[in-house]
N, C-alpha and C positions, 0 to 999 in steps of 0.2 A: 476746437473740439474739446479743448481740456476745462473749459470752462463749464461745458455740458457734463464733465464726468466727474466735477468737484461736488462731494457731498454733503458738505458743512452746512449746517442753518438750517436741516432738516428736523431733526429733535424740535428745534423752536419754534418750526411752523406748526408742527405733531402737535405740541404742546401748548400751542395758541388754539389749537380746533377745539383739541380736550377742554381747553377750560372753559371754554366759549358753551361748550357739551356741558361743561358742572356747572356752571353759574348758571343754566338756565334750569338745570335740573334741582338743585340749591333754591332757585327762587321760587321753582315750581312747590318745592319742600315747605319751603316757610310760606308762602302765601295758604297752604292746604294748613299747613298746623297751626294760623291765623284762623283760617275758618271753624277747624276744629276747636280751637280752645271760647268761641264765640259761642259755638254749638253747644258746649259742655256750661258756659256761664249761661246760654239763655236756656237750656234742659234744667236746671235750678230754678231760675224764674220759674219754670210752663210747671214742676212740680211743688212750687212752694203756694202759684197760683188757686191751683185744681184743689189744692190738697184744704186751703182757707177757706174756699169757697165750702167745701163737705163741710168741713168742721163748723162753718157759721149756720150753712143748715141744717146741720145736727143736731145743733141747741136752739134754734128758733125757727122747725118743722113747724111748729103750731101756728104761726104768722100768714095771715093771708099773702102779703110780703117778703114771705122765706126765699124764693128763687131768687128773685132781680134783688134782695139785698145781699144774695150770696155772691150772686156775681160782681157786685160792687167791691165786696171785700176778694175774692179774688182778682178783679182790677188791682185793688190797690197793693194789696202783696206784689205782683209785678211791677208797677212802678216803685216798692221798695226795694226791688232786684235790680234797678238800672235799667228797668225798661220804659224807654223813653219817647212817646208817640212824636213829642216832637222832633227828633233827630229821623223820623221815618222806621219807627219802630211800630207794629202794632197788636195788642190784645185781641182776644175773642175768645167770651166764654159762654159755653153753651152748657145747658142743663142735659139732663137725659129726656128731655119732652121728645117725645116723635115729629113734633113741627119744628125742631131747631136741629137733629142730627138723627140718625139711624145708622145704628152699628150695634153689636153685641148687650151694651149692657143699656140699650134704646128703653126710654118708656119708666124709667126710673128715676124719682125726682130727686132721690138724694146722691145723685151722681153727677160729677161736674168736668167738663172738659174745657182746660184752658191750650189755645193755639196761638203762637205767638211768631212773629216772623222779625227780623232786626238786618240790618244790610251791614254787612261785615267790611271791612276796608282792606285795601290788599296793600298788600308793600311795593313789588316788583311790575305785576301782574298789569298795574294802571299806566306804564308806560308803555301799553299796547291796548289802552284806552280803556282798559278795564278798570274802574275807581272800586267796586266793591261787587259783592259776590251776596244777595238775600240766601239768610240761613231760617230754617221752620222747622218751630219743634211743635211736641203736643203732648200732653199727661190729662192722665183720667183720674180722677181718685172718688172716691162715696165709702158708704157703709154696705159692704159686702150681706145676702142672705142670710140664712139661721145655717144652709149645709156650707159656711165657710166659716163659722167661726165654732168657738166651744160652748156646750151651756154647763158641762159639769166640770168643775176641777176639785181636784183633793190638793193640796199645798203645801200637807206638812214632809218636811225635807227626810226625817227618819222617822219610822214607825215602829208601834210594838205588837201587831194584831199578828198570830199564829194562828197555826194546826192547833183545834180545841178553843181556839180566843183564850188562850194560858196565859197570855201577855208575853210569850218567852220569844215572841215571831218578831221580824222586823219591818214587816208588809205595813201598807197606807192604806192598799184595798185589799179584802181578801174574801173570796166569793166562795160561797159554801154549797155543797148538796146540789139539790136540783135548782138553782139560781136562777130568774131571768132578767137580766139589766139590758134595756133598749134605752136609746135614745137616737133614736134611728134620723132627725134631721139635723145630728148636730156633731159636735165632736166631743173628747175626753180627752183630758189633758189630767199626767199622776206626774208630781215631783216628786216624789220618793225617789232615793239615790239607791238605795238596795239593788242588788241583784234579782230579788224578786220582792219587788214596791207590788207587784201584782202579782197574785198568786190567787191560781185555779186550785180549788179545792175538788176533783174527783171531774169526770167528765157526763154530771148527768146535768149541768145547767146550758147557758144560752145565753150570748150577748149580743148587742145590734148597735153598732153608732156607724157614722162614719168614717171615723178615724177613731183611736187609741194610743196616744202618744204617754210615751214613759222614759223619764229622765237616764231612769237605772233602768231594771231589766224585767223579765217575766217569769213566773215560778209555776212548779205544779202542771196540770197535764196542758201546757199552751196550746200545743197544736190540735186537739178537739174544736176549738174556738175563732171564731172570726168577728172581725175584723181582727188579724195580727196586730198586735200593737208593736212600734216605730217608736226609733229613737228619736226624744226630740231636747230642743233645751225647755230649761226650768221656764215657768214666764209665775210673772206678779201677778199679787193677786187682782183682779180686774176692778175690786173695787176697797181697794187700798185708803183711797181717798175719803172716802166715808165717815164720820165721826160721832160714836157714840154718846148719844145723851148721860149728862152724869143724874145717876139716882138720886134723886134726895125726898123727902118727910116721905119714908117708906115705912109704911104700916103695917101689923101682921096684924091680920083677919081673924075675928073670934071662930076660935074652933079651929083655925088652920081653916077654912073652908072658904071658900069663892063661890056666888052662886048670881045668877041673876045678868043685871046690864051692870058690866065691866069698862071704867072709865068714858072720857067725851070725844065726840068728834077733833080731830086736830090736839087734842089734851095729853097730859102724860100724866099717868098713876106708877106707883112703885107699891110692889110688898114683897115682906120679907117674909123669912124662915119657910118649911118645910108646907106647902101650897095644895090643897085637893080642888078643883075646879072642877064643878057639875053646873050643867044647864046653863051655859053662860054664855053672854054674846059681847063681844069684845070691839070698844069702841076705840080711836086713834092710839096713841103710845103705850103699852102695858109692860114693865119692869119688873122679873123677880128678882129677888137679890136672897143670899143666904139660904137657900134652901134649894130642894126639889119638885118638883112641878109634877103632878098626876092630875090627868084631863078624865072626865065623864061623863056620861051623855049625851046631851047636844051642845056642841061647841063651835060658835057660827061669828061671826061679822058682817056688818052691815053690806050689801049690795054695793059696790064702785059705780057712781055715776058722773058723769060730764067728764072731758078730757081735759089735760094740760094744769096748768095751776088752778083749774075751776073743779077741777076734778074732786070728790068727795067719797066718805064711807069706806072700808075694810080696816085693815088695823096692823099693827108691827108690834108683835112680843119679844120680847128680848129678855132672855136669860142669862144674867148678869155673870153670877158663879156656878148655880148648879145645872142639871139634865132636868130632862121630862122623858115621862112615858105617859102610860094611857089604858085605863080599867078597861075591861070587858064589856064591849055595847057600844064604846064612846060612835060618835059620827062628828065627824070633823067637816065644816064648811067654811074655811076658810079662804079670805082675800088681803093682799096688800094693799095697803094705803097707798093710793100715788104719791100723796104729798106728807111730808113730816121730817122727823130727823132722819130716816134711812127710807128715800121713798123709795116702791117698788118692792121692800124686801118685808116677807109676812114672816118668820120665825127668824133668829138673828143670836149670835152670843158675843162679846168683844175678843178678845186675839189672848186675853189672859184664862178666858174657862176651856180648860181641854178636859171639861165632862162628856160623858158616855150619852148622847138622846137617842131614846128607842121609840119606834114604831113596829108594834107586833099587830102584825096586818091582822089577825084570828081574832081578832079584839077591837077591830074599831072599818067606819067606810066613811065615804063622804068626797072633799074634793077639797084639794090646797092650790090656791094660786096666789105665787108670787115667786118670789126671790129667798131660795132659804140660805141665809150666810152664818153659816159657821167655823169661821177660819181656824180653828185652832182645837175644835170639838171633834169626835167621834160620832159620826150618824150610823145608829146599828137598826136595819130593817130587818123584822124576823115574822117569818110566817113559821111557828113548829109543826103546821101539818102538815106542811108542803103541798099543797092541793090549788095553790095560788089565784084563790077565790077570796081574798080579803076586803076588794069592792073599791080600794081607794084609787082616785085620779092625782095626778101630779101633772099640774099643769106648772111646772116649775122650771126655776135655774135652781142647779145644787152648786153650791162653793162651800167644802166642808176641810177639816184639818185631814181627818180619814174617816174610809167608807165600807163600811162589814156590810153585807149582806147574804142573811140564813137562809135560803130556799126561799126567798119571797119575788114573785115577778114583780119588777119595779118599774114602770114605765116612763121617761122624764118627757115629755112632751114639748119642754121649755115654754117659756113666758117673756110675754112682749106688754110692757105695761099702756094705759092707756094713755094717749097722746103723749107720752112722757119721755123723756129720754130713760136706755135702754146700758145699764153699764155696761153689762158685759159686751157691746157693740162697740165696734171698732172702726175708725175710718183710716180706709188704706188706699194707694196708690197700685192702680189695680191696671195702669197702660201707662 
C-alpha cells in the first residue's frame, strides 16, 4: 500500500504534459509567424505589383497597348519581389475592364489589381503531413478621380498678404468682401505655417471645394464658411519636376507694344522690358523677361487639336521676372500647349519671380485653359464692383506661391489636358 501513497515523480510527469502542451503551442507560434512574415513579403510584391502596373499606364494611356503592357510590367515587378511561378507561386493581374473583375473601382482602365498566391513552408506543422500552408494577397492601385485629389495649391511656406493687402499680414490666402472661390470637384491644399495662412476677411463671401487642408491654421471669421479647413501636412509642389526654358535673343519690341501673331507652333520667342499686348494671338513658347506684361483686347491661341504627342496649337507664357495684369475690355481665350517645355501649363513664372499677377475681372472675359503655375508668385483676382459678373471661365489647375482674392467669384473647374498626362495626378494604392 505504501507504494500507492508514495508521491515522488509527480512534478515530472506535470511537467512532461505541460511541455508536451508548450511545444505544441510554440510550433503552433512559429509555423503562424512563418506564415505571416510570407504574407507580409508577398503584400510587397501584390503592392509593388498593382502599383507599376498604374504607373506604366499612366505614361502610355495613349498606346493602343497600354493595359496588356501594364500588366506585363506589373508581372515583372513581382518576379523582382521573389515571386517565383516556378517554385508554385502565381501572378494575376487584372485591369479595371468589367470582363476581367467587378468590384468598386470596376470599369476603370487606369486601375490595376495584382493577386498573387505563394505556398509558405511550415517548420513543425509538416510532421503531421502538412509541408506548407498557400498565402493570397491582393493590392489595387490606379490614378484616383479629380474629387480625390487637389487642383489648387498655394506653397508658399510664410506669407505677407493682410487686412488692407498692407503687406504687414502673414496670410498665403486671404479672401476679401463678398468672395466666391469654388472648386467644387476637387481639393485645396495651403502650406502656409501661420496661424492664420487662411484668413476670412468679413463673412459676406462663399467657398466650395471638397476639402481645405492647411498646414497652420485659419484666421478671421472661419466659422461662416464651409468646407472647414483640416490640418494636413505640407505636400510638394506636384510639379516640381518641371524645367524652365532658359531665355535667350530676347527682344524688346518697338514701342514696347505686341500686336498681331505672337511666335510659332512648337517655337519659343522671348521679350523683354516693360510689354503692352493688344490683339494678339499667341503661338507655342512666349517669354517675358525684364518687365511687366499689360494684355488688351483680344488675346487668343490657337485651338488644341489631336491628342498625345500628336497633339497641336495653344501656347505657354511664361513670365520670367515680372507680373501682368489686363486693360479694360481685354477678352482672354486662352489654351495650353499639350506639348513643349511645360506641357499642359498656359500661364507659368520660374520659383525666382514672386511678382504680384492681377486679374480684375471688371476689365476683361473670355476662357483660360490650362495649368496656371506659379510657384512663388502672388495671383490677386479683383472684381472692385463686387457684382461678380466679370464673364471669365477657368477651366484651370492653379499652383500659385499665394492667393488674394477681392470680391471676385472665382470658379476653378480644373483641367485635364488632352491625351496627355496630367501632373497634378497621382497614382495611389487605393486596396
Amino acid at each position: 500500500m505504501k507504494i500507492y501513497r508514495d508521491e515522488s515523480g509527480q512534478v515530472m510527469v506535470l511537467t512532461l504534459l505541460c511541455m508536451t502542451c508548450f511545444i505544441g503551442f510554440m510550433a503552433l507560434a512559429i509555423d503562424v509567424g512563418l506564415i505571416f512574415r510570407a504574407k507580409r513579403h508577398l503584400q510587397t510584391a501584390a503592392d509593388a505589383a498593382a502599383t507599376a502596373a498604374a504607373l506604366d499606364y499612366f505614361y502610355n494611356k495613349g498606346s493602343v497597348t497600354a493595359i496588356s503592357a501594364a500588366k506585363t510590367v506589373g508581372t515583372q515587378a513581382a518576379v523582382a519581389n521573389s515571386v517565383n511561378t516556378a517554385n508554385g507561386d502565381t501572378i494575376t493581374m487584372n485591369s479595371g475592364n468589367l470582363s476581367e473583375i467587378t468590384t468598386p473601382w470596376h470599369n476603370s482602365a487606369g486601375f490595376f489589381e495584382a493577386v498573387l498566391t505563394q505556398p509558405a513552408p511550415t517548420a513543425f506543422m509538416r510532421y503531421f503531413g502538412v509541408n506548407s500552408m498557400t498565402v493570397k494577397v491582393r493590392a489595387v492601385a490606379g490614378t484616383p478621380g479629380s474629387d480625390t485629389i487637389n487642383c489648387v495649391y498655394v506653397l508658399a511656406p510664410t506669407g505677407n498678404l493682410g487686412p488692407g493687402k498692407s503687406g504687414s499680414g502673414d496670410s498665403t490666402v486671404w479672401l476679401q468682401g463678398s468672395f466666391q472661390v469654388n472648386a467644387p470637384n476637387c481639393g485645396v491644399q495651403i502650406n502656409g505655417t501661420a496661424s492664420d495662412t487662411l484668413y476670412y476677411n468679413g463673412a459676406g463671401g462663399s467657398t466650395s471645394a471638397k476639402w481645405i487642408g492647411v498646414v497652420g491654421g485659419a484666421g478671421g471669421n472661419v466659422s461662416s464658411y464651409t468646407p472647414q479647413p483640416v490640418q494636413t501636412a505640407a505636400e510638394t509642389d506636384p510639379m516640381n519636376a518641371y524645367s524652365f526654358p532658359t531665355p535667350t535673343g530676347c527682344t524688346t519690341p518697338a514701342g514696347g507694344t505686341l500686336t498681331g501673331t505672337i511666335g510659332t507652333a512648337g517655337g519659343t520667342v522671348c521679350y523683354s522690358g516693360n510689354v503692352t499686348v493688344t490683339n494678339a494671338t499667341f503661338n507655342g513658347t512666349v517669354i517675358f523677361t525684364g518687365g511687366d506684361v499689360t494684355f488688351g483686347g483680344n488675346i487668343s491661341s490657337p485651338a488644341v487639336t489631336g491628342t498625345g504627342s500628336s497633339a497641336s496649337g495653344g501656347t505657354t507664357l511664361i513670365f520670367q521676372t515680372g507680373g501682368f495684369n489686363e486693360n479694360a475690355g481685354t477678352v482672354f481665350n486662352l489654351s495650353a500647349q499639350p506639348n513643349g517645355p511645360l506641357p499642359g501649363v498656359v500661364l507659368a513664372a520660374p520659383k525666382t519671380n514672386t511678382s504680384t499677377m492681377t486679374i480684375q475681372f471688371g476689365n476683361s472675359s473670355g476662357t483660360f485653359n490650362g495649368i496656371v503655375y506659379l510657384p512663388a508668385a502672388t495671383m490677386f483676382f479683383q472684381d472692385s464692383g463686387g457684382d461678380h459678373s466679370g464673364g471669365l471661365t477657368f477651366n484651370i489647375d492653379l499652383v500659385v506661391g499665394q492667393l488674394d482674392d477681392k470680391t471676385t467669384k472665382l470658379n476653378i473647374n480644373g483641367y485635364t489636358p488632352p491625351g496627355t498626362i496630367d501632373p497634378l495626378d497621382k497614382v495611389v494604392l487605393v486596396e
